[in-house]
C-alpha positions in Angstrom: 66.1 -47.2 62.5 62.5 -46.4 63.5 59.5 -48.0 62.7 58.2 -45.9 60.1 61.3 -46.5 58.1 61.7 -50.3 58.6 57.6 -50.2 57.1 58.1 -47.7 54.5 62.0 -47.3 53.9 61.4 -43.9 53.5 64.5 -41.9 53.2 62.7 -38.2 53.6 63.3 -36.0 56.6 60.4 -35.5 58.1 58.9 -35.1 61.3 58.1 -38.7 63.8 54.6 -39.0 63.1 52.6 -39.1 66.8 52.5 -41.4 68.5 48.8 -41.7 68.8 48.7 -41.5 65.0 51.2 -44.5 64.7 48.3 -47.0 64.3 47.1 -45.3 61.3 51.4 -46.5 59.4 50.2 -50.0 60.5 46.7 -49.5 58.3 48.2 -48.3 55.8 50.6 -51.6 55.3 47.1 -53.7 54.5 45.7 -50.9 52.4 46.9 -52.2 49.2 46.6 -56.1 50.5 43.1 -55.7 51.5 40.2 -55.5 48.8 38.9 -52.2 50.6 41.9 -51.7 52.6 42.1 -47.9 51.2 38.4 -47.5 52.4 39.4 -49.0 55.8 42.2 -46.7 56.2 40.4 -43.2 54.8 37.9 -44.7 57.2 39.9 -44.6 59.9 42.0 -41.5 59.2 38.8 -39.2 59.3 37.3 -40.8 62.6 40.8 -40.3 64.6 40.6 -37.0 63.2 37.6 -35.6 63.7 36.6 -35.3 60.0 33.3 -34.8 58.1 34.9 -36.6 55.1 38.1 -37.2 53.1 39.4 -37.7 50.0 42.5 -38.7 48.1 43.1 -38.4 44.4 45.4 -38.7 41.3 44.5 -35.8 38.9 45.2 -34.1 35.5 46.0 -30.3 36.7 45.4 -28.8 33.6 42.2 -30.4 32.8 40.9 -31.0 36.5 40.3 -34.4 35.6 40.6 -37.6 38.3 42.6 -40.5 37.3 42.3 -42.4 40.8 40.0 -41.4 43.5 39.8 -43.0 47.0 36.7 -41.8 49.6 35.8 -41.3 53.0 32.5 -39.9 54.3 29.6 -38.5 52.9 30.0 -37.3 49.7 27.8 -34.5 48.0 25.5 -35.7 44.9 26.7 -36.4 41.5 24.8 -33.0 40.4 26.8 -31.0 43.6 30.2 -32.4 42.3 29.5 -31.7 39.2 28.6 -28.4 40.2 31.4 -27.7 42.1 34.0 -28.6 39.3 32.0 -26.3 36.5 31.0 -23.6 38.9 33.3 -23.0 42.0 36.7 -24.9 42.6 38.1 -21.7 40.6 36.8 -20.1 43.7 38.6 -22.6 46.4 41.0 -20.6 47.6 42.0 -23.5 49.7 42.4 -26.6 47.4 43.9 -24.6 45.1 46.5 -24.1 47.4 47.4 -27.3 47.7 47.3 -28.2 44.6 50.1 -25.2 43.8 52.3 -26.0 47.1 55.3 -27.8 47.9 54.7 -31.6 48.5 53.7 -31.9 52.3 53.0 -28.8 52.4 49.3 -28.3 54.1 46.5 -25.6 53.7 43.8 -24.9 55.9 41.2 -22.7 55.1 40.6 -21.2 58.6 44.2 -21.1 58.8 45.4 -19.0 55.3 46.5 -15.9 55.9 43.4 -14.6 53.7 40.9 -16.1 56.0 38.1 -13.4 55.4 38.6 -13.8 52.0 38.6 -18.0 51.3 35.5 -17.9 54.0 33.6 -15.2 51.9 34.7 -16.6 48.3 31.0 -18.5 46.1 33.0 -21.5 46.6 32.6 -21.5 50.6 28.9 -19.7 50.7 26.9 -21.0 47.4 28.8 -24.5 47.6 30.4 -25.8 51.0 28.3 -24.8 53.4 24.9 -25.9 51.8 27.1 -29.2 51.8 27.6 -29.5 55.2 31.2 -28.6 54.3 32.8 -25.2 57.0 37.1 -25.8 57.4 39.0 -27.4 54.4 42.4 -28.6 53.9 44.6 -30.3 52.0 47.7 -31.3 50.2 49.6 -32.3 47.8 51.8 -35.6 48.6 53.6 -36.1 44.9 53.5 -35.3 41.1 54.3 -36.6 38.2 54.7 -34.8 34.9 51.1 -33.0 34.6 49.6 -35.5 37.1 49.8 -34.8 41.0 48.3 -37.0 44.4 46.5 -34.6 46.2 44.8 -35.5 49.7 42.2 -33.0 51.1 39.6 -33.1 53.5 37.2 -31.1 55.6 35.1 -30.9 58.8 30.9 -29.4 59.5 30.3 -26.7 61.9 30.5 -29.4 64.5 33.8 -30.4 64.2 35.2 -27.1 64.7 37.9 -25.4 62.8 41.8 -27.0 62.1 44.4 -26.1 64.4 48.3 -25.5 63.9 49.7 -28.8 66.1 47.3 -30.8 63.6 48.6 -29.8 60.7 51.9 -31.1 61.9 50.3 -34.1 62.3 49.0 -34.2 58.6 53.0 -33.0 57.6 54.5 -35.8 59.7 52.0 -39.1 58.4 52.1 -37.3 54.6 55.6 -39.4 52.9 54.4 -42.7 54.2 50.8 -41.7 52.5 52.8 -41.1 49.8 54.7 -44.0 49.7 51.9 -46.3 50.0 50.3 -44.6 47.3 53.3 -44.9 45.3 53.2 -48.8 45.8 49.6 -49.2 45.0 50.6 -47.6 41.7 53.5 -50.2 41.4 50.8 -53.2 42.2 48.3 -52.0 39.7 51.2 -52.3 36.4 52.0 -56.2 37.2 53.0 -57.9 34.6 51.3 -60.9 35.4 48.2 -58.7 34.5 48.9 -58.5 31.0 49.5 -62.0 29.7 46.0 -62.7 31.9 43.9 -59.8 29.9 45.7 -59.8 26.4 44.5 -63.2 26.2 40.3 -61.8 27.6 40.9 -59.2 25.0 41.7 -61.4 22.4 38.1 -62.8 22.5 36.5 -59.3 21.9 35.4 -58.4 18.0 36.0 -55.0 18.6 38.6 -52.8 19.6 39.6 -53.1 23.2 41.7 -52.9 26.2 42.1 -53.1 30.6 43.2 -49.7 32.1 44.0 -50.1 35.5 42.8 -47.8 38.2 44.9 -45.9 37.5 44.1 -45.1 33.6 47.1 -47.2 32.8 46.9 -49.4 29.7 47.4 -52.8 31.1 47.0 -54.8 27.3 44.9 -54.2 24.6 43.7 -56.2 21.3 44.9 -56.1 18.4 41.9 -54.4 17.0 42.6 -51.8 19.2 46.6 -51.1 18.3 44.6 -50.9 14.7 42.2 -48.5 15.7 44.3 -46.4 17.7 46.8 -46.0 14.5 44.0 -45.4 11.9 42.9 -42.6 14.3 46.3 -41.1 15.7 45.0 -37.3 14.7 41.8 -37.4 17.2 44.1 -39.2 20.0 47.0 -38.6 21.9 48.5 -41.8 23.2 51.1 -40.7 25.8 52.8 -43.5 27.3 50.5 -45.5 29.2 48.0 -43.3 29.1 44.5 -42.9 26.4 44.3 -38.8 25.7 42.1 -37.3 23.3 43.7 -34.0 21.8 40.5 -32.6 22.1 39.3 -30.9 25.9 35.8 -32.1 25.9 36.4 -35.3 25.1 39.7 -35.8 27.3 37.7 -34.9 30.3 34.7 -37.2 29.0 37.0 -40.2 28.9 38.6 -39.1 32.2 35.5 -39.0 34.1 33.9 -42.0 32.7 36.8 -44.1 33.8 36.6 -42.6 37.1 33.1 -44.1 36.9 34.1 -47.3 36.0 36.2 -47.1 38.7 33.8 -46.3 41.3 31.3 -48.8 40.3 34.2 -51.8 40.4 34.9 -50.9 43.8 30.9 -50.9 44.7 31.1 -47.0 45.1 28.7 -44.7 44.3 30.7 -41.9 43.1 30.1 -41.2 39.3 29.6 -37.9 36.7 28.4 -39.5 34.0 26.6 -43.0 32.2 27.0 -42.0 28.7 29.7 -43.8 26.2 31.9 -40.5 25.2 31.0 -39.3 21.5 34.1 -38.0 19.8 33.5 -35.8 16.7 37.0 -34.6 15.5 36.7 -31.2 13.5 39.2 -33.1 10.7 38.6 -36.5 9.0 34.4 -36.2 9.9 35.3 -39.7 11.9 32.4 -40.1 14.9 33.3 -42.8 16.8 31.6 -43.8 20.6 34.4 -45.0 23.3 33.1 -46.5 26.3 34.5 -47.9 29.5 32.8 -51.0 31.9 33.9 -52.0 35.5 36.7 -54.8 36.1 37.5 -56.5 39.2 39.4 -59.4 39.9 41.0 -61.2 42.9 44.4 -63.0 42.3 44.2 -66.6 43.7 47.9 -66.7 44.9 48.7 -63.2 45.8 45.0 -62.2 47.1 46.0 -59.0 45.5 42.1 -57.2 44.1 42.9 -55.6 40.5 40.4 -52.6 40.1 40.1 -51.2 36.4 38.0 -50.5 33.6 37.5 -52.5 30.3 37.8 -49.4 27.4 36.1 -50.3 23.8 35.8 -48.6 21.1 33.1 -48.1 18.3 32.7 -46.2 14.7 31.0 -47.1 11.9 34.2 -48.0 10.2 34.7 -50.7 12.8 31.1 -51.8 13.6 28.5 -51.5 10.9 24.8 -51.3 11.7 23.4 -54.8 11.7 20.3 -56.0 10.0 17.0 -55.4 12.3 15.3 -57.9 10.5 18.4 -60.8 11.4 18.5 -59.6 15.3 14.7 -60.7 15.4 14.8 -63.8 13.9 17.9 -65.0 15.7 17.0 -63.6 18.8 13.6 -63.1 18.9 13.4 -59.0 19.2 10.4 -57.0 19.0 10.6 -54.3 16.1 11.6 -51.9 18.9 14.1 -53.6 20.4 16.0 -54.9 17.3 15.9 -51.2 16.2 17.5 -49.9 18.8 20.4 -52.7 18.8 20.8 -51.3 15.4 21.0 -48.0 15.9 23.2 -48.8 19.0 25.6 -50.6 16.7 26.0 -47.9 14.4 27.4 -45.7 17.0 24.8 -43.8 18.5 24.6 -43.2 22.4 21.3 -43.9 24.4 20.4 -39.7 24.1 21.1 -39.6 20.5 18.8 -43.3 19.9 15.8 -41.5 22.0 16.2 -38.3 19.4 16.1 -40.1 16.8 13.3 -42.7 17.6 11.2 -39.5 19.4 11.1 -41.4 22.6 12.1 -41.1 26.1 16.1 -42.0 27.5 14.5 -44.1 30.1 12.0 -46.3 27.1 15.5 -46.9 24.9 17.0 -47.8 28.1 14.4 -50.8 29.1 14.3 -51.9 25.3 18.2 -52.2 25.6 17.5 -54.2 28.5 15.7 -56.4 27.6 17.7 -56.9 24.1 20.2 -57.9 26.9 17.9 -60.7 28.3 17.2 -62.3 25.4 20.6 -62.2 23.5 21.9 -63.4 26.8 24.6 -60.3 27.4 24.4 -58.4 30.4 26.2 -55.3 29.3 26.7 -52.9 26.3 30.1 -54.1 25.6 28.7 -58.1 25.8 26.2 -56.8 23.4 28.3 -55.2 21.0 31.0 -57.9 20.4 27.8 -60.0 19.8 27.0 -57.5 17.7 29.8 -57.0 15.6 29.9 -61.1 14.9 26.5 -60.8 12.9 26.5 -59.2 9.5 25.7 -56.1 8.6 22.5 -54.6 7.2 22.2 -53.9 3.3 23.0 -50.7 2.1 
């Protein structure tokens, strides 16, 4: 037995990876022991092989939505990725190769059959190279139902274009990618997890639960098994999984876990800041879902759970409270206890500024400091405060 397969136990016939690329099996045994060992292994993997950046991912192929992301490199701005996923991934000819191929099975753009093509499509000239971005590839390693793993990368003008005996190299180290991938996914669905949230959750007023990095639903309140049954015609609860039935707000909740995400493992990567709005066309419910970072270190496996705390908020759940209660308990100016109000009756930061004919950025500081002097730090501290106060009089 080699030593890939007394590591991995991999059963798949595949190619011995090189040897020079062995180190890179021994990296990935401390990438899910090590509280960045993902980072220090994409790390790695794009310095051995000469890459501008790389990037792996879990995703929802029919609504191009991440549920895990993992990043190496310089990433393009959160207006350039958000760019790229309204304006031209229909257009890369490349990743959408991989994202239709066999597992294992690797595209690169200088090496397609279509070359001319992929290197003249709006994808390549309007978004890649303006990024720095000249040769793609990728892959995908697994799927799973609608869900797939997809690992991609690329290389500047000075790294030069991909050639054949590398892609061999990218076949033979894919399965035990894979199957590390496959364990993180194992690690993040402990049960030890659930009894240690469920009872977190059960301090929380409103409705509420831990998704993992994964978007799996680690525990939730009972406020939120509530919630989730009085509202079962806006949302789709597939196994472990939130879903809205509706597009717009699917790929709203997806990316703002993806956030949540990002910002618990001190990355920069996000698309959006906003709680989602959800205005189902039946039942006129309006109702704000949020999600806020979550990262914790077990003490006696050292294992680092990343996820995001999801709440929920409607004016059936969290009534407005009285202005004129938040200043005398806490000491608010007019301004400030208005706009705790208005935030508790479901309105997002954009919608608050509307209303009040002010800027974003001037609801923003007057939430801030509404955080200072109620003592919470975020908006989901400040709305389970919230929701313990009464409501304002009709």
């Amino acid at each position: 037995m080699s030593e890939t397969e007394l590591l991995f136990g991999t059963d798949k016939e595949v190619a011995q990876p090189r040897r020079k690329d062995m180190f890179l099996l021994k990296l990935l045994l401390d990438a899910n022991r090590e509280a960045n060992g993902w980072l220090t292994f994409l790390d790695a993997f794009r310095h051995h092989l000469n890459l501008h950046s790389c990037h792996i991912y879990i995703g929802n192929m029919q609504t191009m939505t991440p549920r895990f992301q993992e990043f190496s490199g310089p990433a393009p701005s959160d207006w350039a990725l958000r760019d790229y996923m309204e304006n031209y991934f229909q257009y890369d000819h490349t990743h959408l190769a991989a994202l239709r191929g066999e597992p294992y099975q690797w595209f690169a753009s200088n090496l397609m059959p279509n070359y001319d093509e992929v290197h003249r499509s709006p994808a390549i000239l309007e978004w890649a190279y303006p990024n720095g971005i000249h040769y793609m590839a990728g892959a995908t390693l697994f799927r799973d139902g609608e869900w797939s793993c997809v690992f991609v990368h690329n290389r500047g003008e000075q790294h030069g274009p991909y050639t054949e005996d590398e892609i061999e190299r990218f076949r033979a180290l894919s399965p035990y990618i894979d199957s590390a991938m496959r364990l993180r996914l194992a690690l993040s669905s402990g049960q030890g997890d659930q009894l240690r949230f469920r009872a977190l959750l059960n301090q929380m007023r409103i409705p509420s639960a831990v998704v993992n990095e994964f978007g799996e639903r680690i525990a939730q309140n009972a406020l939120m098994d509530a919630f989730l049954k009085d509202h079962e015609a806006s949302l789709a609860i597939e196994g472990e999984h939130f879903r809205f039935r509706e597009d717009t707000s699917e790929r709203a909740l997806q990316m703002s876990l993806t956030e949540s995400i990002a910002h618990a493992k001190g990355r920069g990567l996000s698309y959006s800041s906003e709680p989602i709005q959800v205005a189902p066309s039946k039942g006129g419910l309006t109702f704000a879902l949020g999600t806020e970072a979550l990262s914790e270190t077990h003490e006696e496996s050292g294992h680092r759970f990343v996820g995001a705390l999801v709440y929920a908020v409607s004016p059936q759940n969290l009534p407005g409270v009285s202005e004129t209660l938040l200043r005398k308990l806490y000491r608010l100016t007019a301004a400030e206890a208005r706009v705790c109000h208005l935030f508790s009756s479901s309105l997002c930061l954009k919608e608050i500024a509307r209303k009040e004919k002010k800027s974003v950025n001037t609801v923003r500081e007057q939430l801030q400091r509404a955080y200072e002097k109620t003592g919470t730090r975020t908006q989901l501290q400040l709305l389970n405060l919230l929701a313990s106060l009464p409501a304002a009089e009709a």
